[in-house]
N, C-alpha and C positions, 0 to 999 in steps of 0.2 A: 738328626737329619731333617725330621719334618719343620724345626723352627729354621734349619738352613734354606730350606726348598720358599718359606714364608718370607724370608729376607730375601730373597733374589727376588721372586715375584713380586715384590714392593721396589725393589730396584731398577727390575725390569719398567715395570711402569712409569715411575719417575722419568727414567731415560725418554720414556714415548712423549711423554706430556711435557715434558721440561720447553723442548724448542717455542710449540704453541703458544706456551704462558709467560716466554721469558720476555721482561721488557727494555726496549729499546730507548735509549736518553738521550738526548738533544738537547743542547745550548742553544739561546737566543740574544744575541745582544743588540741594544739600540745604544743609540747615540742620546738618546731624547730622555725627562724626565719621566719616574712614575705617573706624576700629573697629567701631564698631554695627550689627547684623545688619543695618537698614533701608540704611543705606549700599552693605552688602553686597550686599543681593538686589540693588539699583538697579544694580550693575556688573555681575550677570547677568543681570540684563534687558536692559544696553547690551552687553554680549558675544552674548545670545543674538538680538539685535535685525540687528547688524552679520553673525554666521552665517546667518542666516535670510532675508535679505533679499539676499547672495551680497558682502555688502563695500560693497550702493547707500546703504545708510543709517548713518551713522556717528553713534554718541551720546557725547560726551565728558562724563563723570562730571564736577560741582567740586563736591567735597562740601565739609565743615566752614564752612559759609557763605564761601565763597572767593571767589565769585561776586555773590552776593545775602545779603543778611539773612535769616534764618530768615522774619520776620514782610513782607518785600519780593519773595519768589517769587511768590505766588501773583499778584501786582499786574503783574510782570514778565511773567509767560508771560498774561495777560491782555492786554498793553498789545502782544505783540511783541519785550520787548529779551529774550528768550530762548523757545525753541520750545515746551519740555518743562520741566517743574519737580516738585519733592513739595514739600508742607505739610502741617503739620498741620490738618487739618477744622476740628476747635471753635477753632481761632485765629483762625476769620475769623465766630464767630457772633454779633461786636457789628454784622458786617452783615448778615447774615439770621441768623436763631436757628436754621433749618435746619441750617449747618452746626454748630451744637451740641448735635445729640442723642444722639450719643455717650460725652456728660461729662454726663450728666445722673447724681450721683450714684446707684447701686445700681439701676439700671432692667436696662443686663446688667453683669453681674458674672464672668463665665465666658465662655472662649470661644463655647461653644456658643451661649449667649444674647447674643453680640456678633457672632457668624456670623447669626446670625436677625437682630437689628439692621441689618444690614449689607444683608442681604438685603433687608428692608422699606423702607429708606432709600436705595439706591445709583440706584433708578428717579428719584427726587423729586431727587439730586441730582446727578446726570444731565443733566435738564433744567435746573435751573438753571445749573450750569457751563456749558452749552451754549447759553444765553439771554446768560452774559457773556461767547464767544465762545472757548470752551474745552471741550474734551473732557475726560470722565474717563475713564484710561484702568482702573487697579484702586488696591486700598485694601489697608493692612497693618494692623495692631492693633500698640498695644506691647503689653506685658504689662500687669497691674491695678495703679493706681494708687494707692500706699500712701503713708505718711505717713513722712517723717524728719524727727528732729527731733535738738537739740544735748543738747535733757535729757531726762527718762524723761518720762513725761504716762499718766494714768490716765484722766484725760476731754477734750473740746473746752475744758470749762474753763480747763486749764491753758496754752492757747493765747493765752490773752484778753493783750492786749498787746501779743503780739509781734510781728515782722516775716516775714509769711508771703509767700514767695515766689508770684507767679500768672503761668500764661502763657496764659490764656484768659480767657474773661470766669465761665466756671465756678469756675474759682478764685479768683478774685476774688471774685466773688461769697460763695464760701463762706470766705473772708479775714473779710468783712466781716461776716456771721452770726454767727459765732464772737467777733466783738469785736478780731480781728485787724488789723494793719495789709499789706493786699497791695502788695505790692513789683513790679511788673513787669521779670522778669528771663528772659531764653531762655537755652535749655539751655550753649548753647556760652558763656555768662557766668556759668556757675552757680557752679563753683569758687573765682571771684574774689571774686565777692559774699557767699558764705561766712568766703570769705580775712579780706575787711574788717568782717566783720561787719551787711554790708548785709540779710541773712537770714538769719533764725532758724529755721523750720521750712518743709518744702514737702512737698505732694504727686506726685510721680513713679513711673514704674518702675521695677521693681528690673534693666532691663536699665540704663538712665541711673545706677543707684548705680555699677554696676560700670563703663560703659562712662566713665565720669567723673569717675572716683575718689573719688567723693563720700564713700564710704567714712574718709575720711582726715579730714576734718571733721564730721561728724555721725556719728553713735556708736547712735542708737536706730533702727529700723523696725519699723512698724507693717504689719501688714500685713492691710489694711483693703480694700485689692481693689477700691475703690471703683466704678472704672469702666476700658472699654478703649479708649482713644484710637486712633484709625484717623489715620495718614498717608495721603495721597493725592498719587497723578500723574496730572499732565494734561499737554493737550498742546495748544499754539494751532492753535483750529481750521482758521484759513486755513494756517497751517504742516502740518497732517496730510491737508487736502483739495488740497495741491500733490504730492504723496505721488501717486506711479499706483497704480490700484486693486490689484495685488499685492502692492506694498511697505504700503501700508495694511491688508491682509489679513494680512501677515508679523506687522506690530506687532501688532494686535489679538492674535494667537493667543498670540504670545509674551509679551503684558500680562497675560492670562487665566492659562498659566500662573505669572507672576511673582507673580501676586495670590496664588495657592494656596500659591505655595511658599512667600510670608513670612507666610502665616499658621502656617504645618507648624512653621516655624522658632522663628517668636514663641511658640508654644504649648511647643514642646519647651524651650528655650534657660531658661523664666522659672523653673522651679523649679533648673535649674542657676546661674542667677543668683544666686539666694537663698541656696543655699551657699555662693558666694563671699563672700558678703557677711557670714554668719557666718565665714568662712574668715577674711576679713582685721580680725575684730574688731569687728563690729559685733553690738550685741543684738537677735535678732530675734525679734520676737512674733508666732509664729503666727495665734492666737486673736483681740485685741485685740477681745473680745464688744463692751468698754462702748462705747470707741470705733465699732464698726460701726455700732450700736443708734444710736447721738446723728447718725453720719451720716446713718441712714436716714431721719430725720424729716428733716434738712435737704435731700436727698434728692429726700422727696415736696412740702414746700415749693418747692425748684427745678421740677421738675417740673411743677406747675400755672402756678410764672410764665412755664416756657419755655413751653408749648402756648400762654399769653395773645399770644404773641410768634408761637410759629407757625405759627398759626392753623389753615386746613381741608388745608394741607401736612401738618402737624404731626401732627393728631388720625389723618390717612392712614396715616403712619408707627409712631402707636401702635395702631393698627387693624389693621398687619397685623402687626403682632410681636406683640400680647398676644391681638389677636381683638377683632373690635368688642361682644361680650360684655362687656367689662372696662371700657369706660366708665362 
């Protein structure tokens, strides 16, 4: 009797403690390679998430689309078959043009003015992410969006024909402006499709020349800065509101700083980029005026189609980044 009364009472206890101590697991996939700062921060954000939280909340990283396709996370941690995810924004703005006001050519061009973007936008989508049943937790920027190409080009003109690489509807878009044919290829395909000739010229960061060796096939960059594409994490709402309100207060704080940190990063990291990229033999043009100049008009042409798109969201978003003076 006495060793049965000893087994319960150890039983009992277990049962009490058990909930407390049990932990909670989360999948993270990226589209992106281990290498790449955004992969990086994302493993200190799952490091600092896992400390913070005392060991209750475990996020395992699968980056390099391992997991999910780059263009099937956001779909994913929407539906359930994974908690937490990153995407990139303007890849999803053939379903709301919200999420593509980030690629709206030469609107911000500089950190500074992709931090105010950022700022006027992150409220508007917010709410939406949270209407399809998903949290945002923070957003990254890559660096400015330049141009590579196989052969030298003095203007948009000399694009006309060829096969330009798109992974949003903004490059596409400006594929087809230009007289281009857009190719849709994501990042972790992009070397192949070089390989075989599937594309000619694309717009990316100069963190993806390096992080991808793109370097190795394409020889020119332009470095036209066009715009700063913002990654984002979220996280399925009902997966963060099973969360007890501590562990939900751990993540937030540590999402807040993960957001800061890959902006610090992104900003620092892009002009070291840029000399690797002359380091391993590529030609880089600073300047590229005439280029700029022909995007910018394409630019303000995007521009007025996306607002037709985004309607009294949209005009809010430009309202608070330029001032509603500037309508």
């Amino acid at each position: 009797m006495k060793h049965l009364l000893v087994a319960l009472a150890a039983a009992c206890a277990w049962l009490t403690t058990a909930p407390a101590s049990a932990q909670t697991k989360w999948d993270l996939p990226s589209g992106y390679g281990v290498n790449t700062f955004q992969v990086q921060n994302l493993q200190w954000f799952a490091d600092e998430v896992a400390t913070a939280t005392g060991g209750k909340l475990k996020i395992t990283l699968h980056p390099g689309a391992s997991l999910f396709k780059a263009n099937e996370i956001k779909r994913a941690v929407q539906g359930g078959q994974t908690q937490i995810g990153e995407f990139i924004l303007s890849g999803s703005a053939n379903e709301n043009a919200l999420f593509g006001v980030d690629s709206i050519p030469f609107l911000a061009t500089t950190y500074a003015e992709a931090k105010k973007l950022d700022a006027a936008s992150f409220p508007v989508l917010e709410k939406l992410l949270a209407g399809q049943g998903m949290k945002l937790l923070y957003t990254v920027p890559w660096p400015g969006q330049s141009l590579y190409t196989k052969k030298p080009v003095a203007g948009l003109a000399d694009l006309k024909g060829t096969k330009m690489r798109a992974y949003n509807p903004a490059t596409t878009r400006i594929a087809e402006l230009i007289g281009a044919q857009p190719v849709t290829i994501q990042l972790a395909e992009l070397p192949q499709a070089l390989a075989t000739g599937t594309v000619d010229n694309f717009l990316t960061s100069s963190a993806s020349g390096v992080d991808s060796k793109l370097y190795e096939q394409v020889k020119y960059f332009y470095d036209v800065n066009a715009w700063l594409p913002r990654n984002a994490v979220v996280v399925n709402l009902k997966a963060f509101q099973a969360l007890d309100a501590a562990t939900q207060a751990a993540v937030l704080k540590v999402a807040a700083a993960a957001g800061a940190r890959g902006w610090k990063v992104s900003d620092e990291k892009d002009d070291e980029y840029l000399k690797e990229l002359a380091a391993r033999g590529m030609t880089v043009d600073r300047s590229s005026e005439k280029l700029k100049r022909e995007l910018k008009a394409i630019g303000e042409r995007m521009a007025a189609e996306w607002l037709k798109q985004a309607g009294p969201d949209g005009q809010a978003i430009l309202d608070a980044y330029r001032g509603p003076q500037a309508r």
